[in-house]
N, C-alpha and C positions, 0 to 999 in steps of 0.2 A: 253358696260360695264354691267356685270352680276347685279342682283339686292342685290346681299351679299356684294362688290363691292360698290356700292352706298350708302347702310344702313352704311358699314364701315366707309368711308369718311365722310355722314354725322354726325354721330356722333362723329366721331373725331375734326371734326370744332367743336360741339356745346360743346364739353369737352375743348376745345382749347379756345372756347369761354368765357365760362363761368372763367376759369381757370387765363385768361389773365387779365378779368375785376378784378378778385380779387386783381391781382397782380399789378392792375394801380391803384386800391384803397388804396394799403397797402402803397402802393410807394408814396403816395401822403400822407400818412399819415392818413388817414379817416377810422375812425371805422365802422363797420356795422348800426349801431343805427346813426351814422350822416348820412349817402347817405340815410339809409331810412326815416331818415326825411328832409330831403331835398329832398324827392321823395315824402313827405307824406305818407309815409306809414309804416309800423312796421317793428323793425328789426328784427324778423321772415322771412320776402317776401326778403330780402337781402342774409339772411341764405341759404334760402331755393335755392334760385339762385345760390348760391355757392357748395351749394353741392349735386345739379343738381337733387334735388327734383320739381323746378319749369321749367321751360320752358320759352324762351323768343322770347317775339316777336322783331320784326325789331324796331317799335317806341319804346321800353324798354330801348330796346339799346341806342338809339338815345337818349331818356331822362338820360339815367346813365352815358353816353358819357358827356353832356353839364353838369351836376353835377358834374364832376369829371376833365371837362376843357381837356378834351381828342380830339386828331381829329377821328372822325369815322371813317372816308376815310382812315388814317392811323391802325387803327384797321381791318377794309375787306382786305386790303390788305395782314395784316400781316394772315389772315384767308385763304387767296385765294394762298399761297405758297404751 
C-alpha cells in the first residue's frame, strides 16, 4: 500500500473518529462543557476535538469512551470497516 494510500485511511479513521464521538455525545445528550468537565478539563479541549484541531490519543479515547458509558470495543470496530 502506497504511502498517499495510508495518510488517506488514516485520516479518514481520525475524521471518522472524532466525527462518531460527537455524535455518541449528542445522542446521549451531553454538552460540550459537561464531558469536558467530567474530563476536567475546559470546554475548549472538547471543541477543539471536534473540529479536529486537537489530536487524540488511545487513553482520550478511552477516558471519553467511559464518560459517555460507550463501549470502546464497539467504537474500533466501527473504525476498523
Amino acid at each position: 500500500m502506497g504511502y498517499t494510500i495510508r495518510v488517506m485511511l488514516t485520516t479518514n479513521r481520525k475524521d471518522l473518529l472524532r466525527m462518531r464521538l460527537r455524535q455518541i455525545r449528542v445522542e446521549k445528550g451531553v454538552r460540550q462543557a459537561d464531558l469536558a468537565a467530567l474530563l476536567g478539563k475546559q470546554q475548549s479541549y472538547v471543541a477543539k476535538i471536534e473540529s479536529g484541531e486537537k489530536t487524540l490519543g488511545f487513553i482520550e479515547v478511552l477516558d471519553i469512551c467511559r464518560v459517555l458509558r460507550h463501549n470502546p470495543t464497539a467504537l474500533v470496530r466501527e473504525l476498523m470497516r
